[in-house]
N, C-alpha and C positions, 0 to 999 in steps of 0.2 A: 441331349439325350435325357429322356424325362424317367426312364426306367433301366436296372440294368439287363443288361444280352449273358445267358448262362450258353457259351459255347459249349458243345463235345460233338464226340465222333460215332456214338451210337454201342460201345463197348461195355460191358458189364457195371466194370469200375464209373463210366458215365452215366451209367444209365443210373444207377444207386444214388450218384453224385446229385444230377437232376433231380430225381426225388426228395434227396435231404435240400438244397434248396430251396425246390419249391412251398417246401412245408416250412421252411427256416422266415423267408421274405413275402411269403404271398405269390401266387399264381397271377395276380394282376399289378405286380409289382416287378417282374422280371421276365422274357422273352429269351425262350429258349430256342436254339439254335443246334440244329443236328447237322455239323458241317459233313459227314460221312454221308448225308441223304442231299444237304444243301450247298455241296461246292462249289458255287458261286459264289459262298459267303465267306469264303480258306481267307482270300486276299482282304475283306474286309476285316478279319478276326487279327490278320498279320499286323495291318496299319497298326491297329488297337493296341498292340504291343503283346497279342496271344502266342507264348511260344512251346505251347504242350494244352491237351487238353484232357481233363475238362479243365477249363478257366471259365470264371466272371469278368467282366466287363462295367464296373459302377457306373451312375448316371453322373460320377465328376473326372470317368476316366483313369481310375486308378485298375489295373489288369490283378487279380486275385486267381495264381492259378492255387486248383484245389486236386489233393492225390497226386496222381502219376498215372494217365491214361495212356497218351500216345501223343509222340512230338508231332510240330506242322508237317515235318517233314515225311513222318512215317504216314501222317492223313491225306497230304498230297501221293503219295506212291511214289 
């Protein structure tokens, strides 16, 4: 992974989150992932060790979750 993945779920607190990110690393530095619009990516975010979002995802694999959005489990329903 050559950049990191900024997981969330499309929530206020995510959405805020995504923005300080983006401005923190660069917008071509990180891939954002709206698992609420994109749930085909739940189970990829899982592997990754995502277990609340919003989380990061580094490009060495280290899982950064950030706040207190919503668990996997509340994002899966």
């Amino acid at each position: 992974m050559s950049k990191s993945i900024f997981y969330h779920a499309g929530c206020p607190v995510c959405i805020s989150a995504e923005h300080d990110i983006v401005e923190l690393v660069g917008k071509s530095n990180v891939e954002v992932v709206n698992i609420g619009e994109t749930r085909n990516r739940i189970e990829e975010a899982e592997k990754a060790g995502v277990k609340s979002v919003p989380a990061m995802v580094t490009p060495n694999g280290k899982v950064l979750h950030i706040n207190y959005g919503a668990s996997m489990a509340d994002v899966k329903g």
